[in-house]
C-alpha positions in Angstrom: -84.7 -23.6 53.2 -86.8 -20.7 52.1 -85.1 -18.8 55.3 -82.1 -19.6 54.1 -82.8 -18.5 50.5 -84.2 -14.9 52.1 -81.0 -14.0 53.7 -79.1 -15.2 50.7 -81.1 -12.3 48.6 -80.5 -10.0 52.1 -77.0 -10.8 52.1 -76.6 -9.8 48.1 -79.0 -6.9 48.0 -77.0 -5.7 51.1 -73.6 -5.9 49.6 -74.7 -4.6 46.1 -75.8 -1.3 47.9 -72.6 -1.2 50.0 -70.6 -1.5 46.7 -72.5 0.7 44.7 -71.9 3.6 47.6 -68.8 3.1 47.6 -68.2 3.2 43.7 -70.0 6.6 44.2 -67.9 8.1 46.9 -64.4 6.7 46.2 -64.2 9.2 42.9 -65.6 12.1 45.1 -62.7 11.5 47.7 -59.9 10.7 45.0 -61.2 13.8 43.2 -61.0 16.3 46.5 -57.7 14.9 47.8 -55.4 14.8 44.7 -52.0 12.8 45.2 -48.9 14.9 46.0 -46.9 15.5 42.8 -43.4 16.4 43.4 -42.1 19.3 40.8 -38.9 18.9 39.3 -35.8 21.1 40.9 -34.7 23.4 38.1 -31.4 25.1 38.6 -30.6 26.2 35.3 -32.7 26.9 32.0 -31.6 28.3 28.7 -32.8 31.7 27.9 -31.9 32.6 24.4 -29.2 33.9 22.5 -27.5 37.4 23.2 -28.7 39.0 20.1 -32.4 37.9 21.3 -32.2 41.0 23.3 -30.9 44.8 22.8 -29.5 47.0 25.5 -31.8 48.1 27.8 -34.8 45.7 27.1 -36.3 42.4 29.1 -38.1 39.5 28.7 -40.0 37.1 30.2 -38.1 33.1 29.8 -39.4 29.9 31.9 -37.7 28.9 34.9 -38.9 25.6 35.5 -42.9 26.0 36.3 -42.3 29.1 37.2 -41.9 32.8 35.1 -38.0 34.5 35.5 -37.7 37.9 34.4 -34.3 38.4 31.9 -32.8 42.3 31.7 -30.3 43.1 29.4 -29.0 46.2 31.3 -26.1 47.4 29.0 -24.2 46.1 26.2 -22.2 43.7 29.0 -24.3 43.6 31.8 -27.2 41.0 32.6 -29.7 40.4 35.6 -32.5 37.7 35.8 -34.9 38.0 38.6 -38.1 35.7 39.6 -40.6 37.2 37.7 -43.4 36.6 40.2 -44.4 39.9 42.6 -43.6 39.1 46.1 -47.0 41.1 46.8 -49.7 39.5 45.6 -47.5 36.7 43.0 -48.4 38.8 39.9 -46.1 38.7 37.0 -43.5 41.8 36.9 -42.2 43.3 33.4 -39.3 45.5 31.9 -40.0 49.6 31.8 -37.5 50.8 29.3 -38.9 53.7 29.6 -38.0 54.1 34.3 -35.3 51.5 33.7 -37.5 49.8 36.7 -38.9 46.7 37.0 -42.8 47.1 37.5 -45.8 45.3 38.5 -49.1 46.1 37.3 -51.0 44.9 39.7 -50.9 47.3 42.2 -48.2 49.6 40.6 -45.0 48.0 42.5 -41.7 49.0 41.4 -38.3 47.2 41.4 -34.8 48.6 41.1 -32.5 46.5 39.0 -31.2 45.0 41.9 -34.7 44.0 42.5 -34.7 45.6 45.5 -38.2 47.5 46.6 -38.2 51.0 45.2 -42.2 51.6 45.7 -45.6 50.0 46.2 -46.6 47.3 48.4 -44.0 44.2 47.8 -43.2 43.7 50.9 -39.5 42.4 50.2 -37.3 42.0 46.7 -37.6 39.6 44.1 -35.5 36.4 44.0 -32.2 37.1 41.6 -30.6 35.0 39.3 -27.6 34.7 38.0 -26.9 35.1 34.1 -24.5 33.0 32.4 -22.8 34.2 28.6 -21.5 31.1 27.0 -20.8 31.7 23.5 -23.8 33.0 21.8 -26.1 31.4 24.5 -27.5 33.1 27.6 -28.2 30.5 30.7 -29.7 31.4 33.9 -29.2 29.6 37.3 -29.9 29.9 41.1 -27.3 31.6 43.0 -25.5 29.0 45.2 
């Protein structure tokens, strides 16, 4: 009887320490391996109106999770470009002043074809097409 009581308490004490371990390491684990979370395919946003923007200037617009760069080159003519430095993944911006697309990070330079002009990108940036519908400006992926 009393041997039978002791590994009753064994049994418990033993299987209240095994739990309590393992309430201390399953958050570690679940914390260090987050669970896959699948972004969303965006292949078109909304990035203003056309007055938003005067010829010659840029902006910055979401694309999804991601930052697109939107040029109004001329009076008629629009590019959008990834906005994100193929370098180093910096954010480029709009020089009015060089007409260039530039990244400050290491003093990159784009054309506005985004093609390299100088620096160390090592290729050009994604481009986008822009859409004019009515009043409204839309960018998309290039099929």
């Amino acid at each position: 009887m009393v041997e039978e009581r002791r590994s009753l308490v064994r049994w418990l004490l033993g299987s209240g320490f095994l739990a309590s371990i393992v309430s201390f390491l399953y958050p570690a684990f679940r914390f260090m391996n987050p669970p896959q979370v699948a972004e969303a395919s965006v292949n078109e946003v909304p990035a203003g109106k056309v007055r938003d923007l005067k010829p010659n200037s840029g902006k910055i617009v979401r694309f999804g999770s991601r930052p697109a760069l939107l040029v109004r080159v001329n009076d008629t003519e629009w590019r959008a470009f990834s906005a994100v430095c193929t370098h180093l993944n910096c954010t480029v911006q709009f020089q009015e002043e060089r007409h260039m697309i530039w990244c400050a990070c290491h003093n990159g330079f784009y054309d506005l074809h985004g093609n390299v002009v100088s620096g160390p990108p090592p290729r050009p940036l994604e481009e986008y097409a822009v859409h004019v519908r009515g009043d409204d400006l839309v960018i998309s992926k290039r099929a």
